[in-house]
DRENDO-1510 file (C-alpha; in Angstrom, 1 decimal, always signed):
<recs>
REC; n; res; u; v; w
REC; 1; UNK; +50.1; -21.3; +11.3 .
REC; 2; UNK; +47.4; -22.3; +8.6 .
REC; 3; UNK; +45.9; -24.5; +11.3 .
REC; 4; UNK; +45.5; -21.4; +13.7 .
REC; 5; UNK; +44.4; -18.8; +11.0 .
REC; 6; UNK; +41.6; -21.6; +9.7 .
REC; 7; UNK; +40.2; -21.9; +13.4 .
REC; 8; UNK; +40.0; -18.4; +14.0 .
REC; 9; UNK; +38.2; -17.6; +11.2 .
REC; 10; UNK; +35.6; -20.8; +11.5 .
REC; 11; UNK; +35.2; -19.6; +14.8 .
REC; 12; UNK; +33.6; -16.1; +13.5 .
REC; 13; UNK; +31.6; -17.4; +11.0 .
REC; 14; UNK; +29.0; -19.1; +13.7 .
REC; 15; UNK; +28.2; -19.0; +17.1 .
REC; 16; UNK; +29.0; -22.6; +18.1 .
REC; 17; UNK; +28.2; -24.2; +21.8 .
REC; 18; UNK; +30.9; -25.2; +24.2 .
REC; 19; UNK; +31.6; -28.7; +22.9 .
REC; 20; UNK; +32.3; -27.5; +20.2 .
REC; 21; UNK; +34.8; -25.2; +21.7 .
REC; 22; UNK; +36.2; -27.8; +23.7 .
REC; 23; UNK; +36.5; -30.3; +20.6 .
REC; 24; UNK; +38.5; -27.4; +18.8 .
REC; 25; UNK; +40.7; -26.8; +21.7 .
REC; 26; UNK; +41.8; -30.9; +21.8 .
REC; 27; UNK; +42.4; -30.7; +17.9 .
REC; 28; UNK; +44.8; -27.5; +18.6 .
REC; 29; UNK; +46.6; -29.5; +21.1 .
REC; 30; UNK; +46.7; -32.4; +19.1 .
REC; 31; UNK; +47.7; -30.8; +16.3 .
REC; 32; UNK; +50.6; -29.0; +17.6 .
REC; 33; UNK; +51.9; -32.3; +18.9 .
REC; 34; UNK; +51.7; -34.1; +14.8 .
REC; 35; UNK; +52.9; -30.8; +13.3 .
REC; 36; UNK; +56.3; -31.8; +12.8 .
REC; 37; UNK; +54.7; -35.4; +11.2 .
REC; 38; UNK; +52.6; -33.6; +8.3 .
REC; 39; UNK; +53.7; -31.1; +5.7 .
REC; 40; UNK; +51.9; -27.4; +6.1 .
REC; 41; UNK; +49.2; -28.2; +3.2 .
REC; 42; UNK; +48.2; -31.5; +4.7 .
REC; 43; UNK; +47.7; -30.2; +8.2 .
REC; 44; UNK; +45.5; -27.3; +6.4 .
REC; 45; UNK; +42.9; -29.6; +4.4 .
REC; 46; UNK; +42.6; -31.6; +7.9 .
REC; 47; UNK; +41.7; -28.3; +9.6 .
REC; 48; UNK; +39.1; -27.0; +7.1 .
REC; 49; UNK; +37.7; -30.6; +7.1 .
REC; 50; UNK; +37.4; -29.8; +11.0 .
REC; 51; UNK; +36.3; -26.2; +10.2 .
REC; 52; UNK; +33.3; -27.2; +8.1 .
REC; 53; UNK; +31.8; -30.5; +10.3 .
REC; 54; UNK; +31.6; -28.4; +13.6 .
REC; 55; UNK; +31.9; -24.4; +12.3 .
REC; 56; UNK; +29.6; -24.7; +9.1 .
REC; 57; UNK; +27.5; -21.6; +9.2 .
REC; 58; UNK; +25.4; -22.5; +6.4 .
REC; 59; UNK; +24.4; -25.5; +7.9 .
REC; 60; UNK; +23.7; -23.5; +11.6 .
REC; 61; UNK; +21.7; -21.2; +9.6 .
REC; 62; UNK; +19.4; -23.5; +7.6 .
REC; 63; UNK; +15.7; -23.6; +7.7 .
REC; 64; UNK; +14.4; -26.5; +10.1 .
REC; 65; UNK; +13.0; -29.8; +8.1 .
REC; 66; UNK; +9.1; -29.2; +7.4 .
REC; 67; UNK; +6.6; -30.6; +10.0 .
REC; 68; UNK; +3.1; -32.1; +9.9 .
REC; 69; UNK; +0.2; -32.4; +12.1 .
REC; 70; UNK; +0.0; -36.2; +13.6 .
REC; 71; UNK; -3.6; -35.7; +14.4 .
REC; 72; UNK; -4.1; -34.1; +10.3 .
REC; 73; UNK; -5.5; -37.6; +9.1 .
REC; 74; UNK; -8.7; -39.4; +9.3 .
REC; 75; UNK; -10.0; -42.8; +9.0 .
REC; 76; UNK; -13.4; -43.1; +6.5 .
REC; 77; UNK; -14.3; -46.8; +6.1 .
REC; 78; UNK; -15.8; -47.4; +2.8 .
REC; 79; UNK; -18.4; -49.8; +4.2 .
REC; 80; UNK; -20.2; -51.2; +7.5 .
REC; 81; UNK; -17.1; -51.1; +10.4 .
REC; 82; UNK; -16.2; -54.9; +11.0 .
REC; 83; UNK; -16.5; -56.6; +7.8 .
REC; 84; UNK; -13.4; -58.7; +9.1 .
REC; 85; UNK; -14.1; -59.8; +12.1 .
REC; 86; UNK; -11.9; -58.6; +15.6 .
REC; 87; UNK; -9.7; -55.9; +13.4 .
REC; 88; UNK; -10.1; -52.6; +15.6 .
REC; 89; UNK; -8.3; -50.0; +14.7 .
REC; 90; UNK; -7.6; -46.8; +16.1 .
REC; 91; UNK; -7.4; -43.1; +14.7 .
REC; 92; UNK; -4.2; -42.8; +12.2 .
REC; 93; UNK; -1.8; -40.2; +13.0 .
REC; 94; UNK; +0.8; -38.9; +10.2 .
REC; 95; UNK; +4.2; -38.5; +10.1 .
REC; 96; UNK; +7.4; -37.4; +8.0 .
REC; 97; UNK; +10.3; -40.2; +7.3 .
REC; 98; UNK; +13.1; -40.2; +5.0 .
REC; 99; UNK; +12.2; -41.8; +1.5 .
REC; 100; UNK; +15.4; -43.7; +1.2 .
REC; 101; UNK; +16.1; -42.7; -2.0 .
REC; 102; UNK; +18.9; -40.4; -2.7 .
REC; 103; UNK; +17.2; -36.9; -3.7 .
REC; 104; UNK; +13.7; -37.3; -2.8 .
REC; 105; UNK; +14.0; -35.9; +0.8 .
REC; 106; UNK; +11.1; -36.8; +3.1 .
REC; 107; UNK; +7.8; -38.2; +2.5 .
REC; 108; UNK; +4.7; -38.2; +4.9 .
REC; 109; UNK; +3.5; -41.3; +5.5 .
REC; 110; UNK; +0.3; -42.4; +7.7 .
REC; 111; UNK; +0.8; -44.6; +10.9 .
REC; 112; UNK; -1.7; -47.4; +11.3 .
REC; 113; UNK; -2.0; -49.2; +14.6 .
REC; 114; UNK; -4.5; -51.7; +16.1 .
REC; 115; UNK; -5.1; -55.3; +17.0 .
REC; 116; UNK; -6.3; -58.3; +15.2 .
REC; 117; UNK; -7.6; -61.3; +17.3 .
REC; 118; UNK; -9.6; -63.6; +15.5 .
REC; 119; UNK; -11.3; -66.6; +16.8 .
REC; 120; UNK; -9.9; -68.9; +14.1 .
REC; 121; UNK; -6.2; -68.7; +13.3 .
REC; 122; UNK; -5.9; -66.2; +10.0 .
REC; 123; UNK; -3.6; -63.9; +8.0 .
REC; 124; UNK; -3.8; -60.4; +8.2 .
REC; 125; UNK; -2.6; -58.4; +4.9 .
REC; 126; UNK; -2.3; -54.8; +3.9 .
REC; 127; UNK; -2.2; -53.4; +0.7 .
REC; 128; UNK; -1.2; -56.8; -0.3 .
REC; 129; UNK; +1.3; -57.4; +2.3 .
REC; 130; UNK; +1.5; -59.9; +4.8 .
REC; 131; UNK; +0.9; -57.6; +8.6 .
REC; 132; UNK; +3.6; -58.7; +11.6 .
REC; 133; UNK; +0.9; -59.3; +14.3 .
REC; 134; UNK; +2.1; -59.7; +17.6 .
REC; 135; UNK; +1.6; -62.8; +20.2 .
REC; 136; UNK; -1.1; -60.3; +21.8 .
REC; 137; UNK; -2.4; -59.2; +18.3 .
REC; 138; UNK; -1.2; -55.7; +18.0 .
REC; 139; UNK; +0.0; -54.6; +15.0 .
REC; 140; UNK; +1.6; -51.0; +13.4 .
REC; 141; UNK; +1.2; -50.6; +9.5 .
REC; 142; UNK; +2.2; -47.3; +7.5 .
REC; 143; UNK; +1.5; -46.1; +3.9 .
REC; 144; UNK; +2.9; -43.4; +1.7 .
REC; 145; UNK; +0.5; -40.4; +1.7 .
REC; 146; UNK; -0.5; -40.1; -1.9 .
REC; 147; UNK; -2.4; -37.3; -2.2 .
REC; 148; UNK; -5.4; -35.6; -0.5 .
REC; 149; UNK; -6.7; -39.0; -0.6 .
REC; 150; UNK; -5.0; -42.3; -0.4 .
REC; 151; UNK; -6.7; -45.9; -0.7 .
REC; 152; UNK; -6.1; -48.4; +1.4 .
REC; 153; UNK; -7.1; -52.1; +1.9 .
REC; 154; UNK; -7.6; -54.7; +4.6 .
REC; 155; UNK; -7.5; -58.7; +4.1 .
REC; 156; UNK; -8.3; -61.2; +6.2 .
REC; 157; UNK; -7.3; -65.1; +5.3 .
REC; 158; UNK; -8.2; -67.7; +7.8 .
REC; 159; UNK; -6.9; -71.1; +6.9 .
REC; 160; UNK; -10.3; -73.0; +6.1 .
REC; 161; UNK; -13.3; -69.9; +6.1 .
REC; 162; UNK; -13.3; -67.2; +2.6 .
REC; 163; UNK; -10.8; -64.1; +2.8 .
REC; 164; UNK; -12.5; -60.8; +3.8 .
REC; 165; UNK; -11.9; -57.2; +2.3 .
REC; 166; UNK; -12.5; -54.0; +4.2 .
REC; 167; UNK; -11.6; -50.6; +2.0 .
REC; 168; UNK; -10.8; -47.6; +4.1 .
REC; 169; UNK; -9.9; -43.9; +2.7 .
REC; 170; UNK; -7.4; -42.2; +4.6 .
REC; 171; UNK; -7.7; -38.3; +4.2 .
REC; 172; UNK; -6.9; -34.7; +5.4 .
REC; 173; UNK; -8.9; -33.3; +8.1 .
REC; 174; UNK; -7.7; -29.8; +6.7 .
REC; 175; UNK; -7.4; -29.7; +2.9 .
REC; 176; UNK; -5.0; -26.9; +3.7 .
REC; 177; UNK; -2.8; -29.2; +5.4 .
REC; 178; UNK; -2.1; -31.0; +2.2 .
REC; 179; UNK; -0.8; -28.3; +0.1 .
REC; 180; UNK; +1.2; -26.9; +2.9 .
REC; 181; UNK; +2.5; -30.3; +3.9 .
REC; 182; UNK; +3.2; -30.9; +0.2 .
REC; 183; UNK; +5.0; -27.6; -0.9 .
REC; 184; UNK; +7.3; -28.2; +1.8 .
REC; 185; UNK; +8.1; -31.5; +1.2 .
REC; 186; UNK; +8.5; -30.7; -2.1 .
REC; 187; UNK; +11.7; -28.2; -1.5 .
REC; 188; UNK; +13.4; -31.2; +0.0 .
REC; 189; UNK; +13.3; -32.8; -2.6 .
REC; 190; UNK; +14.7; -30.3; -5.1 .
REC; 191; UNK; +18.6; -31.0; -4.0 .
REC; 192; UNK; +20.2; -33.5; -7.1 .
REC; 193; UNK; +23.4; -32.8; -6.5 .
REC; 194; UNK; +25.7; -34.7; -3.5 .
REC; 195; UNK; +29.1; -32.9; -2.9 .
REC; 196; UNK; +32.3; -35.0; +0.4 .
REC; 197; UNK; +34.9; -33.9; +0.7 .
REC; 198; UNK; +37.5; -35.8; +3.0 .
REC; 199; UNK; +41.2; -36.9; +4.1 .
REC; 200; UNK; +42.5; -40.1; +5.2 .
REC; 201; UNK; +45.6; -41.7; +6.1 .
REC; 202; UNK; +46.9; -44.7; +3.7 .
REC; 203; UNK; +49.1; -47.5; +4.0 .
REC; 204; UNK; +50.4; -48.0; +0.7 .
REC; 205; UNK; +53.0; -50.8; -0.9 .
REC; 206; UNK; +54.8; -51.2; -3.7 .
REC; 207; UNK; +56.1; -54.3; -5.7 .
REC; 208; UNK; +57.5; -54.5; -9.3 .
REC; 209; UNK; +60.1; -57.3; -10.6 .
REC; 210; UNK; +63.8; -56.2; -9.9 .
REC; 211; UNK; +63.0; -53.5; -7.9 .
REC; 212; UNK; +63.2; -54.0; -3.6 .
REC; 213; UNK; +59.5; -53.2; -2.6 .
REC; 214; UNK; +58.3; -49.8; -1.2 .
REC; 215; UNK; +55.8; -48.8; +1.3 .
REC; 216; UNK; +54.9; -45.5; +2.6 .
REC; 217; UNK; +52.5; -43.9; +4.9 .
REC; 218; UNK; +50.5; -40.7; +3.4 .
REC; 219; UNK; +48.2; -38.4; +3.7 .
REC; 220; UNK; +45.3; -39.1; +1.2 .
REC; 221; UNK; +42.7; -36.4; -0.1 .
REC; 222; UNK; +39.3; -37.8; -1.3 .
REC; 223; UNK; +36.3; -36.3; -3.0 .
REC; 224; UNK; +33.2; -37.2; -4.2 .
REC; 225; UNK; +30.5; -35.4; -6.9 .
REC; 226; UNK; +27.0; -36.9; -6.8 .
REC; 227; UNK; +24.3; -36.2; -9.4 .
REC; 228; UNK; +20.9; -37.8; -9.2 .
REC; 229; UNK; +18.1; -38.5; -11.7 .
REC; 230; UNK; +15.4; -37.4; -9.9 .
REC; 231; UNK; +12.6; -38.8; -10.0 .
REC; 232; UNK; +14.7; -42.1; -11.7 .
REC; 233; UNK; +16.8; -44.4; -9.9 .
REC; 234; UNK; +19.6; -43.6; -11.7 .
REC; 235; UNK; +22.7; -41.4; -10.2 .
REC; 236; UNK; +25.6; -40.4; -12.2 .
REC; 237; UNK; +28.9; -39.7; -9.8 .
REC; 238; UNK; +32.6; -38.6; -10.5 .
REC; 239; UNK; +35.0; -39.2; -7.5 .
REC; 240; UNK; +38.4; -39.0; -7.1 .
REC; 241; UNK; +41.9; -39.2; -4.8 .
REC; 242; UNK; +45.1; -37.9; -4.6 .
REC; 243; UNK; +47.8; -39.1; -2.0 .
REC; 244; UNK; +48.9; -35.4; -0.9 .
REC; 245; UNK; +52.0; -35.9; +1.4 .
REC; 246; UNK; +53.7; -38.4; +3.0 .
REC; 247; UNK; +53.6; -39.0; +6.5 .
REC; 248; UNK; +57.0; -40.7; +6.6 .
REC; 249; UNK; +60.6; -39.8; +6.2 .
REC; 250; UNK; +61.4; -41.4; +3.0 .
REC; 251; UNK; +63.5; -40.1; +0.5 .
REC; 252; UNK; +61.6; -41.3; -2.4 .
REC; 253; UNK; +57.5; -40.0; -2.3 .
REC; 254; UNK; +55.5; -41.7; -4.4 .
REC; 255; UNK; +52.2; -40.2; -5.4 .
REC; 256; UNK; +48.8; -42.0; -6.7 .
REC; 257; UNK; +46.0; -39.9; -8.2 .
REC; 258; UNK; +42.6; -42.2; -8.7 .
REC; 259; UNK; +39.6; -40.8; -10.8 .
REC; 260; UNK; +36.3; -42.9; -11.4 .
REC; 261; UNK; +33.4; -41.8; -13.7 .
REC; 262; UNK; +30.0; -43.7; -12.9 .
REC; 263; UNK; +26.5; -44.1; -13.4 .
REC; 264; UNK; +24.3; -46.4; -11.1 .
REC; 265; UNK; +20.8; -47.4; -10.9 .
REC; 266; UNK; +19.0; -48.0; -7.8 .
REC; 267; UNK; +17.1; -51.3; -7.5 .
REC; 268; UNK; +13.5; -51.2; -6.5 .
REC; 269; UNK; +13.0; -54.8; -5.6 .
REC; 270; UNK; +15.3; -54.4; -2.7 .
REC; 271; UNK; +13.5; -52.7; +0.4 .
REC; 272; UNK; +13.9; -50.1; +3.0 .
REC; 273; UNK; +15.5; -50.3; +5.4 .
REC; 274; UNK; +18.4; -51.8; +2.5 .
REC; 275; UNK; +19.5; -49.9; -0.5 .
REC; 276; UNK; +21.0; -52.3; -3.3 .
REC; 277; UNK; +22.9; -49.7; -6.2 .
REC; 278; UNK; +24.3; -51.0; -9.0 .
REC; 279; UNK; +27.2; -48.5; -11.2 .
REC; 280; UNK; +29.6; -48.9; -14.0 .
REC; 281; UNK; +31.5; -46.6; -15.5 .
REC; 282; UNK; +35.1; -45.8; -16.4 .
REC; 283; UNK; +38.6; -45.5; -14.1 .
REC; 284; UNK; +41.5; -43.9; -14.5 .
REC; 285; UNK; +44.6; -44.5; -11.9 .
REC; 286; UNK; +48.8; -43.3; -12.7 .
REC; 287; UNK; +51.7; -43.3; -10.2 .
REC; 288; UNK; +54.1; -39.9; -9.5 .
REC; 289; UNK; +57.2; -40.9; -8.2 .
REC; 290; UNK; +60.8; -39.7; -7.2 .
REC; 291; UNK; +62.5; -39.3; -10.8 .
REC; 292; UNK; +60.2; -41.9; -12.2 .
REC; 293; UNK; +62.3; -44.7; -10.0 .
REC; 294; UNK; +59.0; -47.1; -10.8 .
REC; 295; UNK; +55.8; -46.8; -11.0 .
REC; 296; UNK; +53.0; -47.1; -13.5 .
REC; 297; UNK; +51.4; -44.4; -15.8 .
REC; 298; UNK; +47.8; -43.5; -17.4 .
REC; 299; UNK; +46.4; -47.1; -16.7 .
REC; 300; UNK; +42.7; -46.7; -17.4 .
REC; 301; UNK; +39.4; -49.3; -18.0 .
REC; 302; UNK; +36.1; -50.1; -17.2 .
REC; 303; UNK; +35.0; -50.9; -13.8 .
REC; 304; UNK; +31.9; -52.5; -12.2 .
REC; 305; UNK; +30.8; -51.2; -9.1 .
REC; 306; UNK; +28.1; -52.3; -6.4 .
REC; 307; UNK; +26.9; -50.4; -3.0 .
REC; 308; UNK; +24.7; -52.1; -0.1 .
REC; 309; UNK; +23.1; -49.6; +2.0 .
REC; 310; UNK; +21.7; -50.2; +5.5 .
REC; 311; UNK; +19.6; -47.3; +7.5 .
REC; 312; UNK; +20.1; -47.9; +10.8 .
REC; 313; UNK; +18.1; -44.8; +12.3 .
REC; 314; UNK; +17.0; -41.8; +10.5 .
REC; 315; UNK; +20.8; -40.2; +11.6 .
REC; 316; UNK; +23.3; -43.1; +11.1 .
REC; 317; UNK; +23.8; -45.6; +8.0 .
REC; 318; UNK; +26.0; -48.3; +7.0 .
REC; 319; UNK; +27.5; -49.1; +3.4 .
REC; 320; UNK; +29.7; -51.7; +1.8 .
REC; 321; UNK; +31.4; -51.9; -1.8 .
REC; 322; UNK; +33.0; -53.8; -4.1 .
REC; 323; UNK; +34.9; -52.8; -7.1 .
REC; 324; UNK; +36.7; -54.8; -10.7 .
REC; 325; UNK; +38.1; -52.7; -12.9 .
REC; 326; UNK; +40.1; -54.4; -15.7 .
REC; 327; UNK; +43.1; -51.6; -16.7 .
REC; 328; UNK; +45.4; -51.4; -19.5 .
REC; 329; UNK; +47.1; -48.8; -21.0 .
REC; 330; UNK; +44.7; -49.0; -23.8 .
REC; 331; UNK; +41.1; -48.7; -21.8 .
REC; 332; UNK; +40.1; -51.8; -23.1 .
REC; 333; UNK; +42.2; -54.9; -22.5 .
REC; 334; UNK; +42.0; -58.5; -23.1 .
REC; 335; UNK; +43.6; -59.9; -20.1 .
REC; 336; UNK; +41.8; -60.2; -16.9 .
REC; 337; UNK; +44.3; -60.6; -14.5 .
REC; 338; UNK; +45.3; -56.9; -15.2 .
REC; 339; UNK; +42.8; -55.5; -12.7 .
REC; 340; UNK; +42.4; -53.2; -9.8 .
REC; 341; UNK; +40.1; -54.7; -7.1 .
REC; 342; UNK; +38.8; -53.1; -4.3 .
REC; 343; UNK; +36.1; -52.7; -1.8 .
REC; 344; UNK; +35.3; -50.7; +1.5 .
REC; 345; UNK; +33.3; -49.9; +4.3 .
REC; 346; UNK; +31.4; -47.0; +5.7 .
REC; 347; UNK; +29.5; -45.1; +8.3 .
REC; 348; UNK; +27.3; -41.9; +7.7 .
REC; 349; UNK; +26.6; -39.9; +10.3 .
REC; 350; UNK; +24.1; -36.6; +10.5 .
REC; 351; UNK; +23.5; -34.6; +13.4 .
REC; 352; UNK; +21.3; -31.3; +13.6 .
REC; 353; UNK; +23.4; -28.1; +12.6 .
REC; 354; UNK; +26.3; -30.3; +11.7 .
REC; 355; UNK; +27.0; -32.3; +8.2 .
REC; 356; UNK; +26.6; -35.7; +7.8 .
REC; 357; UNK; +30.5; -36.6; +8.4 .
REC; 358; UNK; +31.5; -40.4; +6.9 .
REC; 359; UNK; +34.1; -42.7; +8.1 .
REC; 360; UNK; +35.0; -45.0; +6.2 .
REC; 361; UNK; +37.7; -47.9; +5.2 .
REC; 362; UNK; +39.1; -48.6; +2.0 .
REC; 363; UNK; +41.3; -51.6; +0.7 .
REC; 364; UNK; +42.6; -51.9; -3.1 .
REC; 365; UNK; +44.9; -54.0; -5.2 .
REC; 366; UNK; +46.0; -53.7; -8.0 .
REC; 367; UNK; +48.1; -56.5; -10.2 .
REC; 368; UNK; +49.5; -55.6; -14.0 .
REC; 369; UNK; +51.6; -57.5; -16.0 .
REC; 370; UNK; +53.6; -56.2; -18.7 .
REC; 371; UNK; +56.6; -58.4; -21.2 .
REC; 372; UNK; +59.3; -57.5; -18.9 .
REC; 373; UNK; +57.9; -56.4; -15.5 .
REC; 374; UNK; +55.1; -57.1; -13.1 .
REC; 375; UNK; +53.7; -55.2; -10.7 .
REC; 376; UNK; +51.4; -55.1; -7.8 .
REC; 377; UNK; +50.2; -52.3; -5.6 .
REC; 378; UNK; +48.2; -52.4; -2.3 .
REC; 379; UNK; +46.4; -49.8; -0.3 .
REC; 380; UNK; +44.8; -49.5; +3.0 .
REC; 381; UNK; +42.8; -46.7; +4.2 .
REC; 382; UNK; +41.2; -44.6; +7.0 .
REC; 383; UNK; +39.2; -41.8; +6.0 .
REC; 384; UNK; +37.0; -38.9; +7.5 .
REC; 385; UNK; +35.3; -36.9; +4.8 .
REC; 386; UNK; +32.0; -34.3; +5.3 .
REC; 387; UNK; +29.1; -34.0; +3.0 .
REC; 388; UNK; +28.0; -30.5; +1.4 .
</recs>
């Protein structure tokens, strides 16, 4: 019944197209089929998951990304035109691309394309940095757009001959175009703060000395709470998870409730299209459990964190993680071997009108040993969770 009521209503809020009707009406049917598998609340948070990716009316509703001219640049050479010799270059044309940094939005950037075919074999470098020249000597270079006016440079090694200079201005045909370009670009940059929400399904099992072990399929809630810096590199997150129901018919239910406080810095030596964050911070994990049959309580430390990124396109991106967090029931323990470790993969996806939806999988293992018991704990998880 929540299912139904939570469709009917997401259906009001926006005027969606067909497929999107059509994708609702499988998830009914599918729904009705797993009803009986899932408790009422579960089956709710997986509908307004649903609800929000393909029904969000604020996302239907928003103001489309801020454009530029292509033809809003122009080319002024500082000096004579052929100071290195062959390099022709035609007329630059601008463009908007995402920054790769969480927070700052999109940047323009100017697009550079040409050919270089010089007589003797030689190196080709802007800004510093070494230019990909083809086999048939075309090449595509792009800068960030500075200001009004941005500064750019040309080099030319050959292998026995000196190296050549040419300095070229780039610059807006309409100085209008700037501050409008820049206002707008501005107000993308404005958003700090990084809200997923998401469910997932999770294989967990259970071992402690003594005890027969215990495994369980359940229904996992996730969420995430991203702040960042701007205009540092560093983010601060908090992030959390909650097994909700299980998905089994077990007598005994045994909960796990996850929390992770963290602050990360983004390194600048590692390059677009890659992303390279580094985070530590503090973790928090305890078990609920059947009238306390087993289980562990308030087990808490620091952790160290790492996250590769990989943009793939400007609508899809990959991630990978690791995770060591030493716990104790003290925050701070001396023994290493009492530690959760864990690690995951992920794939962010963002279409028009829709939010970016993630799909990700998650392992973890935790191993403490106490005087008189010892326990281990493993997880595997599926997940779908939506950005806000």
């Amino acid at each position: 019944m929540a299912y139904f009521l939570c469709l009917k209503i997401s259906r009001n809020l926006v005027d969606v197209s067909v497929v999107t009707a059509v994708i609702s009406r499988i998830v009914s049917m599918v729904s009705v089929q797993v009803s009986s598998w899932w408790a009422p609340s579960g089956l709710t948070v997986l509908c307004f998951i649903l609800s929000v990716v393909f029904c969000n009316p604020l996302r239907a509703q928003a103001e489309g990304p801020p454009t530029i001219r292509p033809d809003s640049l122009t080319l002024n050479r500082a000096g004579p035109a052929g100071e290195i010799d062959h390099l022709i270059l035609v007329e630059p044309y601008a463009a908007l691309s995402s920054s790769g940094v969480p927070g700052e939005g999109e940047v323009a950037r100017a697009i550079l394309r040409g050919t270089f075919r010089p007589l003797k074999p030689a190196e080709l470098y802007f800004n510093g940095d070494l230019v990909d020249v083809s086999d048939g000597g075309h090449f595509e270079v792009s800068v960030l757009i500075a200001g009004r006016e941005t500064k750019i440079e040309f080099k030319s090694k050959p292998e026995k001959d000196e190296a050549k200079t040419e300095k070229m201005t780039l610059s807006y045909t309409d100085p209008e175009e700037f501050t409008n370009v820049s206002g707008a670009l501005a107000e993308t940059r404005v958003k700090k703060t990084f809200i997923s929400v998401g469910v997932g399904t999770t294989r967990y099992v259970y071992n402690q000395t003594t005890l027969p072990e215990f495994s369980s399929w359940l229904l996992t809630a996730k969420a995430n709470y991203n702040y960042h810096l701007y205009p540092t590199n560093w983010d601060v997150s908090l992030s959390g998870f909650f097994s909700l129901v299980p998905l089994d018919q077990s007598l005994i239910v045994a909960r796990t409730l996850g929390l992770n406080l963290r602050i990360g810095y983004t390194l600048e030596s590692v390059k677009a299209p890659w992303r390279l964050t580094l985070l530590t911070g503090a973790y928090y994990t305890t078990m609920f459990v059947t009238n306390d049959l087993f289980g562990f309580k308030n087990l808490s430390g620091p952790q160290f964190y790492p996250v590769l990124r990989r943009k793939l396109s400007s609508k899809d991106e990959l991630y990978a993680y690791a995770k060591f967090a030493p716990v104790s029931a003290s925050f701070i323990g001396t023994d290493l071997t009492n530690r959760e470790v864990a690690g995951g993969l992920g794939w962010v996806h963002s279409e028009d009108k829709l939010l970016p939806i993630t799909l990700s999988v998650d392992a973890s293992s935790l191993h403490m040993a106490l005087p008189r018991v010892a326990i281990d704990a493993t997880s595997l998880s599926l997940s779908l969770a939506v950005s806000i």
